[in-house]
C-alpha positions as CSV (number, residue, x, y, z in Angstrom):
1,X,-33.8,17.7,-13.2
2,X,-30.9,19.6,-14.6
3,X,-30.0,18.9,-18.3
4,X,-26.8,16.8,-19.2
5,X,-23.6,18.6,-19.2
6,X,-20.8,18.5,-20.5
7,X,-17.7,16.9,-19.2
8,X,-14.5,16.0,-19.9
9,X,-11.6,13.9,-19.0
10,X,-9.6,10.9,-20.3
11,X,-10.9,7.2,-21.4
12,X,-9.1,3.9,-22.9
13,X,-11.0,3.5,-26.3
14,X,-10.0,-0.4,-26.3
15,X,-8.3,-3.5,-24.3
16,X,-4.7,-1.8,-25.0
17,X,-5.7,0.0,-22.1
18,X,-4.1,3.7,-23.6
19,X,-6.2,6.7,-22.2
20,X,-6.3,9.8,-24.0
21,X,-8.7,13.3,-23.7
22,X,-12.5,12.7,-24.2
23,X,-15.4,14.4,-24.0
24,X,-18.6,13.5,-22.9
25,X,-22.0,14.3,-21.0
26,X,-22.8,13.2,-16.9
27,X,-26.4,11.8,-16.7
28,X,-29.3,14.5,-16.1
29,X,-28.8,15.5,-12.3
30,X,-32.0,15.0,-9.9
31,X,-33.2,16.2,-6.9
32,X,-31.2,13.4,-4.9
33,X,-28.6,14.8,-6.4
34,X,-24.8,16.1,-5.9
35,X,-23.1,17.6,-8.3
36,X,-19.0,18.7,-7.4
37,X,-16.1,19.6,-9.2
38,X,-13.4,16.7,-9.1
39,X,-10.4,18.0,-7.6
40,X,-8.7,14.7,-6.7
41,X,-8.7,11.1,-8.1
42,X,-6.8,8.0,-7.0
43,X,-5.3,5.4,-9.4
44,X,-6.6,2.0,-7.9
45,X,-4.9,-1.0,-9.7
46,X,-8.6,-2.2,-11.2
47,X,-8.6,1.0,-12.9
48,X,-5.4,-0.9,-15.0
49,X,-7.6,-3.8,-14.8
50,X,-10.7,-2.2,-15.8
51,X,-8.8,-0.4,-19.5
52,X,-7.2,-3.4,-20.4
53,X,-10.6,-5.4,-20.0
54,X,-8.8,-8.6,-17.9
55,X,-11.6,-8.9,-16.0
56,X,-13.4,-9.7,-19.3
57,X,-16.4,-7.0,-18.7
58,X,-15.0,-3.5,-19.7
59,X,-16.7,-1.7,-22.0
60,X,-15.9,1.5,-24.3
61,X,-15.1,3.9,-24.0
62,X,-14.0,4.1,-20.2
63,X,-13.4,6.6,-18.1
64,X,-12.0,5.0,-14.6
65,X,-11.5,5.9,-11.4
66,X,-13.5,5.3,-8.2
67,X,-11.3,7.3,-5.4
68,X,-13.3,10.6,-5.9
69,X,-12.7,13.8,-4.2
70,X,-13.9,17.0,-4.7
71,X,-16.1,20.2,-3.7
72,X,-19.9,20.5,-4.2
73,X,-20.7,22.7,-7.1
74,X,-24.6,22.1,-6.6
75,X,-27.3,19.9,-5.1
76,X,-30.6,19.1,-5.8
77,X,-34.2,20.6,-4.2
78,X,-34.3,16.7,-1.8
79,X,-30.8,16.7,-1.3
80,X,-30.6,16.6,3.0
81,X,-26.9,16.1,3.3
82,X,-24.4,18.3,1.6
83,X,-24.7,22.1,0.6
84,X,-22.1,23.7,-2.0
85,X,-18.8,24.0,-0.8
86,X,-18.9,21.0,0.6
87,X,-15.9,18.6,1.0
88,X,-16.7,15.2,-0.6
89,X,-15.7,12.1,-2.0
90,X,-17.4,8.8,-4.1
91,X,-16.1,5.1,-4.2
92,X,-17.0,2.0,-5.9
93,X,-20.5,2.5,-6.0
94,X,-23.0,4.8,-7.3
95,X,-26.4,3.2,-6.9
96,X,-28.2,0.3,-5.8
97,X,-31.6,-1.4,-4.8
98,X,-31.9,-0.1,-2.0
99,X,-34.1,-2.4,-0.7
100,X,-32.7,-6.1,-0.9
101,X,-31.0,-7.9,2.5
102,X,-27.2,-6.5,1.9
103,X,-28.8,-3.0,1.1
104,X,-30.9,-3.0,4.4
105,X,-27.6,-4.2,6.6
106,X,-26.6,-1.0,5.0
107,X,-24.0,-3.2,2.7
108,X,-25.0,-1.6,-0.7
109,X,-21.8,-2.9,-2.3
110,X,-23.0,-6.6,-1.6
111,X,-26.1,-5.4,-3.5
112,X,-27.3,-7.8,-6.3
113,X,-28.3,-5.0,-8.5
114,X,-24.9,-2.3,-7.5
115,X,-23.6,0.3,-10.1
116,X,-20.3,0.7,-10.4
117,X,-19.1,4.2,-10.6
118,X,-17.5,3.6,-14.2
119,X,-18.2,1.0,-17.0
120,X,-21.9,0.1,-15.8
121,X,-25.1,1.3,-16.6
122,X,-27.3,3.8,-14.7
123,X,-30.9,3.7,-13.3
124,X,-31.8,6.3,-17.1
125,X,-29.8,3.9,-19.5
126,X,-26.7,5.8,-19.3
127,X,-22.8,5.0,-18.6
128,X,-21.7,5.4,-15.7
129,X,-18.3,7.6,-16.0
130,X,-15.5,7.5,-13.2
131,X,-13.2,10.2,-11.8
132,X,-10.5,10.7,-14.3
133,X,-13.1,13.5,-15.2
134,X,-13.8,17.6,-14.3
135,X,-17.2,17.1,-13.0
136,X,-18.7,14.4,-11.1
137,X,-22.8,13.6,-10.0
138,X,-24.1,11.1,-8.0
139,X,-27.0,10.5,-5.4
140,X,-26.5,11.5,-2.1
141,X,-26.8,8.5,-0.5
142,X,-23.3,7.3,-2.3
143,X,-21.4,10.3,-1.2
144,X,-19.4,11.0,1.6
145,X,-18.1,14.1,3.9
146,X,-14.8,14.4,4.2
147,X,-13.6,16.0,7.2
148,X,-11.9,19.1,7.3
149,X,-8.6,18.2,8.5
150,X,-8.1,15.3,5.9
151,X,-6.0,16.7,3.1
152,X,-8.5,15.6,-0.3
153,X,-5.2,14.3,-2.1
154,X,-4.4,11.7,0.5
155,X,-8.1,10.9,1.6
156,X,-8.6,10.2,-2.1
157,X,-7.6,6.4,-1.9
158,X,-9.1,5.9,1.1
159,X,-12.8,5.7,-0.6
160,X,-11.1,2.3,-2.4
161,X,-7.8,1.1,-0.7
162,X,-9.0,2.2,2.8
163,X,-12.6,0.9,3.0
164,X,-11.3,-2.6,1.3
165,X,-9.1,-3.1,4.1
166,X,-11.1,-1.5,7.4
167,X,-14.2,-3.2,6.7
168,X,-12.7,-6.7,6.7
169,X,-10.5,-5.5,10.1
170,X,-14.3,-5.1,11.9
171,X,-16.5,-7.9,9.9
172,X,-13.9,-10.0,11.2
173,X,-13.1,-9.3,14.3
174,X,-9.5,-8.6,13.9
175,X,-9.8,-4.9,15.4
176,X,-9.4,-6.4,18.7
177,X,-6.5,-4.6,20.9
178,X,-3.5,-7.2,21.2
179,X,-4.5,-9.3,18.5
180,X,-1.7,-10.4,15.7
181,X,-2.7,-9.6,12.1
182,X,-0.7,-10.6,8.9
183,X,-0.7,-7.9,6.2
184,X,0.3,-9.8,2.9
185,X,1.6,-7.1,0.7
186,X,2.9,-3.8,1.2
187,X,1.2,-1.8,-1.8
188,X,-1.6,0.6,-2.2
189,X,-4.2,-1.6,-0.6
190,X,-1.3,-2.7,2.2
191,X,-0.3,0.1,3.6
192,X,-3.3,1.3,4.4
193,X,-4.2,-1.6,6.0
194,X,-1.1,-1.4,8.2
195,X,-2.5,1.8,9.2
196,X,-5.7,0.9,9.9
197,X,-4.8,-2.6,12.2
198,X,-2.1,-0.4,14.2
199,X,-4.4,2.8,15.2
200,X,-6.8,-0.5,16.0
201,X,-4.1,-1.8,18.6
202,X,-3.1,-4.6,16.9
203,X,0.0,-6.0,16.1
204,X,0.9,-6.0,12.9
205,X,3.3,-8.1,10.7
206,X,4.0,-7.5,7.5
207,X,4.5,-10.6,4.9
208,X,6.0,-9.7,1.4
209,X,8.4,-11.3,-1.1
210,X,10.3,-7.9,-1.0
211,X,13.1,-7.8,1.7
212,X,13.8,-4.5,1.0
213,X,10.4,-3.1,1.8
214,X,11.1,-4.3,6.1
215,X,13.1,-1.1,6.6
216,X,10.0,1.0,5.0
217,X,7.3,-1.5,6.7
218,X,8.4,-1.3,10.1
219,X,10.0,2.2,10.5
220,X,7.7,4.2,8.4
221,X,4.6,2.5,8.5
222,X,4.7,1.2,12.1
223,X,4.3,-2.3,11.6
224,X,5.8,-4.5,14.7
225,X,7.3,-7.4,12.5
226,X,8.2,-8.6,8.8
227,X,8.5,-11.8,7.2
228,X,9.8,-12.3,3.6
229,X,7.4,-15.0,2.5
230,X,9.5,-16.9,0.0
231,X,12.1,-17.5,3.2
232,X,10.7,-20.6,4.6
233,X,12.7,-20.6,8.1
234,X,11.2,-17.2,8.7
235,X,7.9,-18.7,7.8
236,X,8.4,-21.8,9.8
237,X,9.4,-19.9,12.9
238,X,6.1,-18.0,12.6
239,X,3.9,-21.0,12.7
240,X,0.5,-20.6,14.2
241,X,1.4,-17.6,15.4
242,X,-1.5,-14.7,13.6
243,X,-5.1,-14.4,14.4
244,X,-5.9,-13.6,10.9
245,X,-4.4,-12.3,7.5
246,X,-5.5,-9.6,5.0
247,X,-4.2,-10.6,2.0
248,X,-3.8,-7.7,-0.6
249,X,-2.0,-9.6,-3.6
250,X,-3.7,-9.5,-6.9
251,X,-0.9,-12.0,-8.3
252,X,-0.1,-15.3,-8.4
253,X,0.8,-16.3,-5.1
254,X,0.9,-19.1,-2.7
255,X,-1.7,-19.8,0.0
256,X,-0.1,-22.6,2.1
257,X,2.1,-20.3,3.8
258,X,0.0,-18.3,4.9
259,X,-2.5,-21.1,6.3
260,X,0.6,-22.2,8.0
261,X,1.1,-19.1,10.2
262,X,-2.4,-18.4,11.2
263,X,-3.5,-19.8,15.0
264,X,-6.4,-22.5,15.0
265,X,-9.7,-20.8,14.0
266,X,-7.6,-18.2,12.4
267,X,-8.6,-16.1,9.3
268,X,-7.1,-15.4,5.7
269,X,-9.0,-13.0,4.0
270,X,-8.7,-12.0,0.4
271,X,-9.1,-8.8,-0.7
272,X,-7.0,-8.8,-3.8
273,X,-8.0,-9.8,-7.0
274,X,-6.2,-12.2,-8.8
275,X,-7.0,-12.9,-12.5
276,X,-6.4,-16.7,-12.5
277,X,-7.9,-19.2,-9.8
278,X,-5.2,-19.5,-6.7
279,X,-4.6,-23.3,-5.1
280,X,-6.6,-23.7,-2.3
281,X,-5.1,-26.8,0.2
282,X,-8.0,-27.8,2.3
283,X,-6.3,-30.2,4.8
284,X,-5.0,-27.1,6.7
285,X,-8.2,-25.6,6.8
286,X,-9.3,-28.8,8.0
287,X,-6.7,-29.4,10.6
288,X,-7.1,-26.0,12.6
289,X,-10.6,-25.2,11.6
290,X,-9.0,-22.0,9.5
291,X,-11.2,-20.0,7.1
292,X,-10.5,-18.8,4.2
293,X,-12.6,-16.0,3.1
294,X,-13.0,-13.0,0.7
295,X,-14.5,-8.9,1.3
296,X,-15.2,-6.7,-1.5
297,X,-15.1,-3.6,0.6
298,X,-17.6,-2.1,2.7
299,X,-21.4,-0.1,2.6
300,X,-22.0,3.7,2.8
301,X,-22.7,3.5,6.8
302,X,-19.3,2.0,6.5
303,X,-17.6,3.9,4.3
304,X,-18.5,7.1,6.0
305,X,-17.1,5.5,9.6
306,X,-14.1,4.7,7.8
307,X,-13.3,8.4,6.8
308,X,-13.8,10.0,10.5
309,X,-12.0,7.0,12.4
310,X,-9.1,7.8,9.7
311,X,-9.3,12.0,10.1
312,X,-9.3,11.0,14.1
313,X,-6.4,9.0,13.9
314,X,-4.5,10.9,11.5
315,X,-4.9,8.1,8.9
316,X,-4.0,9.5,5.5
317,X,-2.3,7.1,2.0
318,X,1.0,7.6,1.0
319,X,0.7,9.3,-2.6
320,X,2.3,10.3,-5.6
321,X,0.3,13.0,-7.0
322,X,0.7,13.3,-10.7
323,X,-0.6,15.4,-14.1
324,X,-3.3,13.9,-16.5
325,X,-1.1,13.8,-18.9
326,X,1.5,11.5,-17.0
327,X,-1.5,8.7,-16.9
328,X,-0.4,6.6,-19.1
329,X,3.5,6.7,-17.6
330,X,1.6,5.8,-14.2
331,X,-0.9,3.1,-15.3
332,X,2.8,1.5,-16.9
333,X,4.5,2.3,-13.5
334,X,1.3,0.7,-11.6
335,X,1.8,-2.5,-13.5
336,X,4.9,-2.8,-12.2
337,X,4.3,-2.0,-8.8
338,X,6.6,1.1,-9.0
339,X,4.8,3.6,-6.9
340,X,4.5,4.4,-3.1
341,X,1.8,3.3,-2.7
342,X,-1.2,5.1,-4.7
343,X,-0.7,7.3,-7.6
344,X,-3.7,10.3,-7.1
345,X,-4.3,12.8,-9.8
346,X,-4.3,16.5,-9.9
347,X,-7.6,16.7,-11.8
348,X,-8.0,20.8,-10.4
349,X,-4.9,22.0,-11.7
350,X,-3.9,19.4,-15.1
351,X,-7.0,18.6,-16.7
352,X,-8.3,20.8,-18.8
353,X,-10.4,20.9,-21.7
354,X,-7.4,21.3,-24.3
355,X,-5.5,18.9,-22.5
């Protein structure tokens, strides 16, 4: 075991959500062990969540941030996988039982007793601190290689936005070559999951209540078709028409549509996360023998899959790479959906102990 050290980086104190410079010490490292230097670190929109407490579980002080990227600095006597120098990343979770049902399907983030990486409490009593920080150190298991030809700063919000949307693509079954897959929302999370559904040969529509995001959608991202969802005679003439739908909104937003356009049998899966209940219409489930259902991203196995299938394909999210100190600008700018489509800090170059 190595001794605490010290580590800094920014934290919201309280529910206003403001971060500011903080110091503090990672958890004694073991011999399952990797310790890196962050480099990277993706702004995922439960980190806004997370500061400003609306999920009603934060506590403080809080240093977010689960799209983690970095290189090894050190690993412990057992550790099997990595060496120093290492290319790496960590994601939502930093530990689990390891031995229940979800952890043996090698679904740890389905496990009962999961750590998150930030705001939770680790297996020695301590906080768990995210990647707004210098140094990062987690067990082996929860850490993955990131291939060479993956730039770090674009990988970065694939260990949140990317596994969130790929794993629910294959537990489903709508990876399949020629299917039809609605992508509700064209943000961090949706974009990626355009991605991911088109180097799967599917095709891919694009619902949002943006119309001027079809130009971006179909010519940039690749997707074959849009459909503003507030225009009902577009979403009329689509009908029945989609195998299934990942929906990405964590707003407010209607779910009859979107029954409306999915095939018999057809799928709606959630993966946003809204902070009020949404209306749920069973008579349309009932009608077509739909399913509406949710993912909460996927396991390590997983995870790891995810990363090489997106370094083979070329499969990288669109980023705006910022400073530290323009957090709180972003976290303001994330609220209001103003980025495209995942803010990723320069932790390497800005952060620094005087900042």
């Amino acid at each position: 075991m190595s001794n605490p050290r010290k580590a800094f980086g920014w934290a919201a104190s309280d529910s206003s959500g403001v971060l500011s410079p903080f110091s503090f010490s990672r958890r004694e490292s073991g011999e399952r062990d990797v310790t890196f230097k962050v480099l990277y670190c993706g702004i995922c929109h439960s980190d806004l969540h997370m500061a400003k407490n609306e999920w009603g579980f934060s506590t403080y002080p809080l240093v977010p941030g689960h799209e983690i990227v970095g290189e090894v600095t050190e690993v412990g006597s057992n550790v099997q996988k990595f060496k120093v120098g290492d290319k790496v990343g960590v994601g939502g979770v930093v530990g689990a039982c390891r031995s229940c049902d979800s952890c043996t399907d090698h679904l740890e983030s389905y496990c009962p007793k999961l750590i998150l990486t930030y705001g939770a409490k680790y297996y020695d009593g301590t906080t768990t601190y995210g990647g707004y920080s210098d140094i990062m150190v987690a067990d082996e298991h929860f850490v993955v290689r990131i291939p060479d030809n993956l730039p770090l700063d674009c990988a970065a919000p694939l260990l949140c936005a990317g596994i969130t949307t790929y794993s629910p693509l294959r537990y489903f079954g709508l990876d399949k070559p020629g299917m039809h897959v609605g992508v509700v929302g064209l943000g961090g999370l949706g974009h990626v999951a355009v991605k991911f559904a088109k180097a799967m040969g599917v095709k891919v529509t694009v619902i949002s209540t943006s119309p001027n995001k079809k130009e971006e959608a179909i010519k940039h991202l690749g997707a074959d078709s849009f459909l503003v969802s507030h225009d009902q005679d577009q979403m009329q003439a689509a009908i029945g028409t989609m195998d299934g739908i990942i929906d990405t909104v964590s707003a407010q937003h209607p779910l009859l549509p979107l029954i409306g356009v999915l095939k018999s049998h057809g799928k709606l899966v959630m993966v946003g996360a809204p902070e009020k209940p949404l209306e749920l219409p069973v008579f349309p489930l009932l009608m077509g023998r739909k399913m509406v259902a949710g993912s909460g991203g996927g396991g390590m196995k997983e995870t790891q899959e995810m990363i090489d299938f997106a370094a083979k394909h070329n499969i990288t999210a669109d980023i705006e790479v910022i400073p530290i100190d323009y957090l709180n600008t972003a976290m303001e700018r994330l609220a209001k959906a103003d980025v495209r489509y995942r803010f990723v800090i320069d932790i390497g170059n800005t952060l620094k102990a005087s900042s």
